[in-house]
RONU-941642 format. One line per 2 residues: number of its first residue (from 1); their letters; for each residue x, y, z of C-alpha. Coordinates in steps of 0.5 Angstrom, whole numbers, plus 2048, in hexadecimal, padded with zeros to 3 digits. Layout:
residues N
NUM) a) X,Y,Z ~ ... $
This chain:
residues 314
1) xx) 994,804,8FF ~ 991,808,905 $
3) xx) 993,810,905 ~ 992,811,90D $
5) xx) 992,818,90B ~ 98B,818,908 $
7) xx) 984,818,909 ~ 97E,818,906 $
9) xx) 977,81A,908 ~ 970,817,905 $
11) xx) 96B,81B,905 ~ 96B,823,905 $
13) xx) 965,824,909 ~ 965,829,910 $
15) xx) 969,822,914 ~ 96E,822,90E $
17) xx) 970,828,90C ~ 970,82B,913 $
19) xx) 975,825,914 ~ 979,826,90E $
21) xx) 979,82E,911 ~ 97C,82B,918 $
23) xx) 982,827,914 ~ 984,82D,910 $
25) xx) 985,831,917 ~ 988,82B,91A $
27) xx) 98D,82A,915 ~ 98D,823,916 $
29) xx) 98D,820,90F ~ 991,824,909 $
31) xx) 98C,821,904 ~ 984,820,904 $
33) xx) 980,81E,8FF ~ 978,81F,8FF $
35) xx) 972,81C,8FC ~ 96B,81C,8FB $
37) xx) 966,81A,8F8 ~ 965,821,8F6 $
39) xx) 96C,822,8F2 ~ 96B,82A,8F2 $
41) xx) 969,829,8F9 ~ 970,826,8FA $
43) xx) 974,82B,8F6 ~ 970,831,8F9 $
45) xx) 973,82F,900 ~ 979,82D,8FE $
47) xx) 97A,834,8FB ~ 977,838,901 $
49) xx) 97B,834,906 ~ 981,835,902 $
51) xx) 980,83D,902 ~ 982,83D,90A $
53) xx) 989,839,909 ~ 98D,83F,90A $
55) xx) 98A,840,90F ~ 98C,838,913 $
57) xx) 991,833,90F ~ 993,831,909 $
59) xx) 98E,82C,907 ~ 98C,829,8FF $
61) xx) 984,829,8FF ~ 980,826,8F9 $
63) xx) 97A,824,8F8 ~ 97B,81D,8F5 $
65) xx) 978,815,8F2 ~ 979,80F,8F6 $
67) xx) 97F,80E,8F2 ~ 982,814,8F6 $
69) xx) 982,811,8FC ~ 984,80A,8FB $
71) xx) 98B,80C,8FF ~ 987,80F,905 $
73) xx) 98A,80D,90C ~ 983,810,90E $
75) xx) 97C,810,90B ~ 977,814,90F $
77) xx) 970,812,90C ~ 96A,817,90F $
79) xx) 965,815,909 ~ 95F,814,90A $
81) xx) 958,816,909 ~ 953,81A,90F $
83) xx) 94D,818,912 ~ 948,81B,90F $
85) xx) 941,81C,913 ~ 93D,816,913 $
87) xx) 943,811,912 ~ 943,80C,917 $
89) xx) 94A,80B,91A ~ 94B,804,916 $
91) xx) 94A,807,90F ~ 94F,80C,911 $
93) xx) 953,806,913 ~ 952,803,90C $
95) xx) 954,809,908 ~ 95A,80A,90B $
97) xx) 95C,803,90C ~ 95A,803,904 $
99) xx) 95F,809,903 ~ 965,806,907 $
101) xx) 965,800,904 ~ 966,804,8FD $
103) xx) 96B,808,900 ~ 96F,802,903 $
105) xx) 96E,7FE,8FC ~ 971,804,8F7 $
107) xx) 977,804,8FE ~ 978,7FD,8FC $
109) xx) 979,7FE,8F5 ~ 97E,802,8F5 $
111) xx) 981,7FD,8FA ~ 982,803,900 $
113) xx) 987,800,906 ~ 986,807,90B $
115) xx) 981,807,911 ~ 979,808,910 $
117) xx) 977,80C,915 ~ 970,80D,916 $
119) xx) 96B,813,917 ~ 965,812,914 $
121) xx) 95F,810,918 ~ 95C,80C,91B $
123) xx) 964,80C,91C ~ 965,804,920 $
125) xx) 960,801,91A ~ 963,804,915 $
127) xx) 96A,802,918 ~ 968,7FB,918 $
129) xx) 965,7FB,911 ~ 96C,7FE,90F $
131) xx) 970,7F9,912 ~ 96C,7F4,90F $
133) xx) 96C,7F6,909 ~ 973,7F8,909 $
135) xx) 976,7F1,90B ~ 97B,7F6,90D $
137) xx) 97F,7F4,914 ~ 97B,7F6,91A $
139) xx) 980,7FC,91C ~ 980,7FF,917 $
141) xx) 978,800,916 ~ 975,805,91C $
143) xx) 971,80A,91E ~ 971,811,921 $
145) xx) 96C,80D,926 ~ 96C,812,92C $
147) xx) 972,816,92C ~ 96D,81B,92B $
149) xx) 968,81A,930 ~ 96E,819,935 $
151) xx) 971,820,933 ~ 96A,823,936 $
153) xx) 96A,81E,93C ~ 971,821,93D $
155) xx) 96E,828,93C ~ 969,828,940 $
157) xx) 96B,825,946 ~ 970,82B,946 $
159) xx) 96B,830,945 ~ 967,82D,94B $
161) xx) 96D,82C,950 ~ 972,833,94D $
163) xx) 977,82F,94B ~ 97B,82F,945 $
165) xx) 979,82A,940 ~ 97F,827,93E $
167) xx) 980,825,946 ~ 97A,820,944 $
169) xx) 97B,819,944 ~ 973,816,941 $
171) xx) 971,812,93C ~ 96A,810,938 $
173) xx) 96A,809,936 ~ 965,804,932 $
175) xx) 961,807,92C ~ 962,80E,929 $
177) xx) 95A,80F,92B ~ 955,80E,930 $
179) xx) 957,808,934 ~ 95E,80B,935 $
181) xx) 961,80B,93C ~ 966,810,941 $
183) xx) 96B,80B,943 ~ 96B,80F,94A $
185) xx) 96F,80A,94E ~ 975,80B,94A $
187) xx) 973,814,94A ~ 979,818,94E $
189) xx) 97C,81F,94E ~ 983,81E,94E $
191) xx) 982,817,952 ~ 97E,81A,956 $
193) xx) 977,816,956 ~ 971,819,953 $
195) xx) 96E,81A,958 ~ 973,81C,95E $
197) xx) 975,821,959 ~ 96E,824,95A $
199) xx) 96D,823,961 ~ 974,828,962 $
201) xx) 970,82D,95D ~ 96B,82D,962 $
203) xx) 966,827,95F ~ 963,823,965 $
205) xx) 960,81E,960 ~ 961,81E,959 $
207) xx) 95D,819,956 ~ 957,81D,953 $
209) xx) 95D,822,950 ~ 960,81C,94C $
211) xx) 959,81A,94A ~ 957,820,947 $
213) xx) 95E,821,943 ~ 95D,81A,941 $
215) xx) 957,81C,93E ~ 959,822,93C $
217) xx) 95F,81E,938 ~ 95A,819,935 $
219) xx) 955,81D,933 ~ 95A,824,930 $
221) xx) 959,822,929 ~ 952,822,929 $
223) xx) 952,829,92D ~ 958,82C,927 $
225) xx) 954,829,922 ~ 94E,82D,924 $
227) xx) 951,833,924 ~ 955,833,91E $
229) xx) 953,82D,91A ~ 959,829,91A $
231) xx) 960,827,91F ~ 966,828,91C $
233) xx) 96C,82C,920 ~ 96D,826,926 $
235) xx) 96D,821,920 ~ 972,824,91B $
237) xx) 977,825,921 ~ 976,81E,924 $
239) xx) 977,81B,91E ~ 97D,81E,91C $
241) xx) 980,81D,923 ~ 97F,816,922 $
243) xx) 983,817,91A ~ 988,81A,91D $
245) xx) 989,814,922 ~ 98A,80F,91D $
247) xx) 98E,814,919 ~ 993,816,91F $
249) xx) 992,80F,921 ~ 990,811,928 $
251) xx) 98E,80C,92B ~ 988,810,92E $
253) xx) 982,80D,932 ~ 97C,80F,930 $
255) xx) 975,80C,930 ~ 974,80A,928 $
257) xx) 96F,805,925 ~ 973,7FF,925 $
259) xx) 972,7F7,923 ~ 970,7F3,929 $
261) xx) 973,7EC,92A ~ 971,7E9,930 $
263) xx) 973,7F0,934 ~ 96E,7F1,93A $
265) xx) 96B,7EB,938 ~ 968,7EF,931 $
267) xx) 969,7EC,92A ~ 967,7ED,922 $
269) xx) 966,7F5,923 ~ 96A,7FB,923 $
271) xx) 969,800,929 ~ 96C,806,92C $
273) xx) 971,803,932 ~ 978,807,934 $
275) xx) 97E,804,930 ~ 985,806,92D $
277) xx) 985,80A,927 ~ 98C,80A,923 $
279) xx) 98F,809,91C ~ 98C,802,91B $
281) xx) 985,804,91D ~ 981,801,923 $
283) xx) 987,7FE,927 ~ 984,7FB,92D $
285) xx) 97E,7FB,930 ~ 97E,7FC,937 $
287) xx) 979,7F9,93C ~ 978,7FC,942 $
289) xx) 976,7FA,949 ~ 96F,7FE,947 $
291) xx) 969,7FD,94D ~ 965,7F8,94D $
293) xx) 95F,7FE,94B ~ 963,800,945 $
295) xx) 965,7F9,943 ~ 95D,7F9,942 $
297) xx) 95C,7FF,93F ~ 961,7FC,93A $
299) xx) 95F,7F6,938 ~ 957,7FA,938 $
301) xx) 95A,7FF,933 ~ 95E,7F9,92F $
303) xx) 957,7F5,92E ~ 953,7FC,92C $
305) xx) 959,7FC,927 ~ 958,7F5,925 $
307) xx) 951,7F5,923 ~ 951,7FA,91E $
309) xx) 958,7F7,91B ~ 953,7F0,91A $
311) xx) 94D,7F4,916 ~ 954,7F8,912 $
313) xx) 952,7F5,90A ~ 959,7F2,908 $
């Protein structure tokens, strides 16, 4: 049976670990269970993030097996290896699909029944590879996708045009990497069109402005990575905030790496494209009247997506 108020994170790395410390603040479950493949690591985490429960909300943290987790409405899973210098993209690919599959074998064992949510990168394959190895119900496999890289579009754009990011209605879409795409047609501040808005900030043209934020969105990771070897704050926020949608049954939209069949003409592949978030998992995908270019631009990042789930060795 399904303790809603558990969860469990796989993989104690910086994603993990900041992810667990973001769930302890929240309070949005009363128990977490962590595992790693590094058992001291787990307990260390667990130990250093229970030092701050008196100062957020009564919560049971531990560092446990797969048999701990068996009841968890959520399983977050961040492992995975890094690439390492002179690895080609597809090896790091292969590597990690190798881990999740691991994983996703010792979760079937213990005969898990919660929500996978995938973190782990390339996230969109490692979802895909995860549904299939799971044989679990579409809903209830998704990825974190682009939640995060929408939280920056969001950003951003509230940077450039002076406005309180909250009031910023913007969505990245596609792959969770280099072919992603903003969905500008449907951007607005408070219903008020994207670039309307920014003509009463006093922008006569505001294309080149929103070329350069795309640019800035998809390339942050690389521009944070840079300068401190890893990405961990956004991610750990994004993916709780996707948690706490299923927990609290919300019923949240949010652009999560979701199984496609058949919507935007797109099947056989997981990718990153605004849906309803709740206690079931990925409720509904939604298919919205994108541009002509953005639907192309979709299908583009779907076929580079392709193509590396072709050359995955099952």
């Amino acid at each position: 049976m399904v303790n809603i108020q558990k969860v469990a994170v796989i993989g104690c790395g910086f994603v993990g670990s900041t992810i667990a410390y973001t769930l302890m603040q929240k309070g949005t479950f009363s128990e977490m269970v962590l595992l790693d493949a590094n058992q001291a690591k787990a307990e260390g985490e667990a130990m250093d993030i229970s030092h701050g429960l008196p100062f957020a909300h009564a919560m049971e943290i531990s560092a446990g097996t797969y048999e701990d987790i068996a009841d968890a409405a959520v399983v977050i899973i961040t492992a995975g290896a890094n690439q390492k210098p002179g690895e080609t993209r597809l090896d790091l690919v292969q590597k990690n699909s190798r881990i999740m599959r691991s994983i996703i074998g010792e979760i079937k064992r213990v005969s898990c029944e919660g929500i996978l949510l995938i973190v782990s990168n390339p996230v969109d394959i490692l979802t895909q590879v995860a549904l299939e190895e799971s044989g679990f119900p579409k809903e209830r496999v998704i990825g974190s996708g682009t939640v995060l890289d929408t939280a920056r579009l969001k950003y951003l754009i509230s940077e450039k045009l002076d406005v309180d990011s909250r009031n910023v209605h913007a969505f990245i879409a596609g792959e969770h990497g280099d072919s992603e795409l903003a969905v500008w047609s449907c951007a607005n501040i408070y219903g008020i069109g994207l670039k309307e808005f920014a003509k009463m900030k006093g922008y006569s043209d505001f294309e080149k402005e929103m070329d350069e934020i795309y640019h800035a969105v998809r390339d942050s990771a690389y521009e944070i990575i840079e300068r401190k070897a890893a990405t961990y704050y956004g991610i750990g926020m994004a993916a709780a905030r996707i948690a706490e949608a299923i927990v609290r049954d919300s019923h949240t939209v949010m652009p999560v790496s979701v199984s496609l069949n058949g919507e935007y003409g797109l099947e056989g592949l997981c990718l990153s494209i605004p849906s309803i978030v709740g206690g079931k998992g990925a409720e509904q995908i939604l298919e919205i009247d994108f541009s002509e270019d953005e639907v192309e631009k979709l299908k583009n990042s779907a076929e580079e997506l392709k193509k590396v789930l072709g050359q995955i060795e099952k």
